[in-house]
C-alpha positions as a printed NumPy array, in Angstrom:
array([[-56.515,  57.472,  -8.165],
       [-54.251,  60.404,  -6.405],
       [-54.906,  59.224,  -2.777],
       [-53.326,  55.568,  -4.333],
       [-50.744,  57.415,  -6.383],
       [-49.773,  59.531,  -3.345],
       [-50.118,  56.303,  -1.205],
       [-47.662,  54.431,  -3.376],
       [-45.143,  57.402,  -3.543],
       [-45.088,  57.548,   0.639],
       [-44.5  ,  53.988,   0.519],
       [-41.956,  53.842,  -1.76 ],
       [-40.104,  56.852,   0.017],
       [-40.459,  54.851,   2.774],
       [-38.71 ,  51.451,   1.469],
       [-35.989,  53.51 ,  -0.06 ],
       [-34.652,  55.106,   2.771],
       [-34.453,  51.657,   4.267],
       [-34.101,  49.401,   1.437],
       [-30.779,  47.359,   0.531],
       [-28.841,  48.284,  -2.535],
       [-30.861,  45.504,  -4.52 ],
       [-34.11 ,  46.591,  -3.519],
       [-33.531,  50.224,  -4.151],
       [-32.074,  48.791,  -7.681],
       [-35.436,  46.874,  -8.16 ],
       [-37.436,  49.898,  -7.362],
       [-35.312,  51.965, -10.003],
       [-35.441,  49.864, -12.71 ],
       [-38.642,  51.035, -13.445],
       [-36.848,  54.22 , -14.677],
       [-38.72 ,  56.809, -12.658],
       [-38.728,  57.5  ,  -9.256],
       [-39.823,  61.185,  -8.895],
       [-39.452,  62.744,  -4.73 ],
       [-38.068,  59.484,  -3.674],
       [-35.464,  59.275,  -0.896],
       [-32.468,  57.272,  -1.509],
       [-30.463,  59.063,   1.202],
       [-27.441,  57.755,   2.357],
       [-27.892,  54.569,  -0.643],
       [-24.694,  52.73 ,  -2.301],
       [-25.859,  52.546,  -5.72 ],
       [-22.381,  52.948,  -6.727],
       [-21.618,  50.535, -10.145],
       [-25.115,  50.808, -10.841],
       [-26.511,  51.586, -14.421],
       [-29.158,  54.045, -14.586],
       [-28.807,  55.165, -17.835],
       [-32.054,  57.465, -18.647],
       [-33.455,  57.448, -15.375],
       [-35.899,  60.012, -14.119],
       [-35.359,  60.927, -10.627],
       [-36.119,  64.688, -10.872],
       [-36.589,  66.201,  -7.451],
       [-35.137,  62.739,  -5.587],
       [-33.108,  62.805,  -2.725],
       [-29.94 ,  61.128,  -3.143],
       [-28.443,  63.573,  -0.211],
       [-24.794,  61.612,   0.628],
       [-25.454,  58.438,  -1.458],
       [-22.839,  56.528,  -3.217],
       [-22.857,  56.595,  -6.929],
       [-19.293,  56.03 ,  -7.553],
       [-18.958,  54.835, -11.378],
       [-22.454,  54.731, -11.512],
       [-24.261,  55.468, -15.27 ],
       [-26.761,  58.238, -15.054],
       [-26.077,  58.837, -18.736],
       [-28.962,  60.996, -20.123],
       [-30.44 ,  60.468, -16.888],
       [-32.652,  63.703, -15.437],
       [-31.806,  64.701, -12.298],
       [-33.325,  68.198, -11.732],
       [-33.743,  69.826,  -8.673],
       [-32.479,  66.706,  -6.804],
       [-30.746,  66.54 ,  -3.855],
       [-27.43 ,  65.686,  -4.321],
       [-25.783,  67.168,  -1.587],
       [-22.284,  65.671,  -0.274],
       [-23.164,  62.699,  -3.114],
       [-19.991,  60.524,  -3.922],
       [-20.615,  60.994,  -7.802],
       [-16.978,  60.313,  -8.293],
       [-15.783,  58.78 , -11.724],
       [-19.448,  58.372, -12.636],
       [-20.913,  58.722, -16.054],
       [-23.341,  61.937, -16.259],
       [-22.661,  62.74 , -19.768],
       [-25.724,  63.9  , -21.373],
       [-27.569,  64.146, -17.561],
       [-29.672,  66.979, -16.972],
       [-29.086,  68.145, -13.684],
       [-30.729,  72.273, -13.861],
       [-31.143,  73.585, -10.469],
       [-29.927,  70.284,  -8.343],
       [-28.2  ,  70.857,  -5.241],
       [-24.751,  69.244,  -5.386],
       [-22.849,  71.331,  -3.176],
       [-19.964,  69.355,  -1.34 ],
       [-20.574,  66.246,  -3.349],
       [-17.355,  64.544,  -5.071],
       [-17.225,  64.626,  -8.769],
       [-13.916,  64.139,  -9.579],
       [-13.318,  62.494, -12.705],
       [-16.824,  62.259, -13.759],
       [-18.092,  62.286, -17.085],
       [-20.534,  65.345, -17.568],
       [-19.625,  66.069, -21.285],
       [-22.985,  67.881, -22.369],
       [-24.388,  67.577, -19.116],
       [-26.953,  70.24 , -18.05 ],
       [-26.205,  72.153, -14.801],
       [-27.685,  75.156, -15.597],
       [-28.966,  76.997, -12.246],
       [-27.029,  74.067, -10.033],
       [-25.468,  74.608,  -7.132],
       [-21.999,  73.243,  -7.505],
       [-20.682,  75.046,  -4.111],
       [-17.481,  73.627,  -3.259],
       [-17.858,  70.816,  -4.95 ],
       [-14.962,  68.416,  -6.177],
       [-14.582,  68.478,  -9.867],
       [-10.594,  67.345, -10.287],
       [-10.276,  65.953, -13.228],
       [-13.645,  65.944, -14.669],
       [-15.144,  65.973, -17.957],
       [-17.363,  68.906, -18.385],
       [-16.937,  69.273, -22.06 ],
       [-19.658,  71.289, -23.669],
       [-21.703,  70.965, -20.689],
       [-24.655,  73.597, -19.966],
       [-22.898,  75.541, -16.582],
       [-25.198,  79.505, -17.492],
       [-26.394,  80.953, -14.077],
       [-24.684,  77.948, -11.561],
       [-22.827,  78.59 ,  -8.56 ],
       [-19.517,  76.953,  -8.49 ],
       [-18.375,  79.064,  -5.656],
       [-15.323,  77.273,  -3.853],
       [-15.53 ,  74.384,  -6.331],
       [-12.101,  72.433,  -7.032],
       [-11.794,  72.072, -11.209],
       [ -8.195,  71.562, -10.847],
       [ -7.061,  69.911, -14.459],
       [-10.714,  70.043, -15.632],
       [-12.036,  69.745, -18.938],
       [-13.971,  72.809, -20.208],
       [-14.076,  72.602, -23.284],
       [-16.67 ,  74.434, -24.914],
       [-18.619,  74.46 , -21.779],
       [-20.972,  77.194, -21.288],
       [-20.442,  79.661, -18.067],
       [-22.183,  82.654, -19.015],
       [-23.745,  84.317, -15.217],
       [-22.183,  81.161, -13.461],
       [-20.398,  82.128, -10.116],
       [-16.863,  81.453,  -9.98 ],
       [-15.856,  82.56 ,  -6.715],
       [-13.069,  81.263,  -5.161],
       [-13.299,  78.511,  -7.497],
       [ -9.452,  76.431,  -7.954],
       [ -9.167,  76.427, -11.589],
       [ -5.445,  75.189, -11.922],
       [ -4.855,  73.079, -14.93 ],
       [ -8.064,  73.252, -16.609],
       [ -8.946,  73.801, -19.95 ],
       [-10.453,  76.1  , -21.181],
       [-10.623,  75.506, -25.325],
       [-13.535,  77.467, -26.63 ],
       [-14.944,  78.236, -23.046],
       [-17.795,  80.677, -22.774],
       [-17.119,  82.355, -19.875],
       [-19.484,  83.938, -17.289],
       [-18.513,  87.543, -18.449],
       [-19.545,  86.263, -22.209],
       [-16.291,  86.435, -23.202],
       [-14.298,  83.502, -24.988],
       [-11.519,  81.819, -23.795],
       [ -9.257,  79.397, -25.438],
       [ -6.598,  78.211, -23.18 ],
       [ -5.297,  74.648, -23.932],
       [ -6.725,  74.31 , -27.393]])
């Protein structure tokens, strides 16, 4: 039953890195599509509301206004990912790579991102309300006019990180400390 399972998994890997947008759509309807590759994929639009894709590669693929709401994402490969304006709000995304990819605008409202790397990463205008941020890198990252709110960044890294305009209402800082700018 492994050598099929792993069989199955090589093949789908396989088809997804050079499947259409409908046939990678087909393939994740099913929900769960653990290690596959959907590099380089325009699944933008697409709803994939409670999807498991934990560990996937989705490495420069287009999920523009996509819904990933509640879906879990971690340890994927996310890396230069056009995420923008898409719905991640409730997504658990601990420890997935999506340094460089374009967020701005998305919806991660109680998203988890804990242990993510969010290196230079485009977050203008994005809804991280009470979202899970403790240990992630957002070194670099844009979060110019950002929600905050009540987001968690205790031991994330800030550095160089563009911060203009966002709010901070009931913010736990990576320091601990509290901040309540634009409450």
């Amino acid at each position: 039953m492994f050598t099929r399972l792993t069989a199955l998994m090589i093949a789908t890997t396989m088809l997804a890195s050079s499947a259409s947008a409908d046939e990678l759509q087909t393939l994740m309807d099913t929900n769960k599509c653990i290690r596959c590759d959907f590099g380089l994929a325009d699944l933008s639009g697409r709803n994939l509301t409670g999807a498991d894709l934990r560990s996937t590669n989705l490495r420069s693929t287009n999920l523009a206004v996509a819904n990933l709401t509640k879906a879990s994402l971690s340890g994927a490969n996310l890396m230069g990912a056009d995420l923008s304006d898409a719905i991640l709000s409730g997504a658990n995304l601990s420890g997935a790579n999506l340094s460089g990819a374009n967020l701005s605008d998305a919806n991660l409202s109680d998203a988890i991102l804990s242990g993510a790397n969010l290196t230079a990463v485009d977050l203008t205008g994005a809804n991280l309300g009470a979202a899970n941020l403790t240990g992630a890198n957002l070194g670099a990252a844009n979060l110019t006019g950002a929600n905050l709110g009540a987001a968690n960044l205790t031991g994330a890294n800030l550095g160089s990180a563009n911060m203009n305009g966002a709010i901070l209402c009931n913010t736990i800082m990576p320091d601990e400390s509290v901040l309540f700018s634009g409450c």
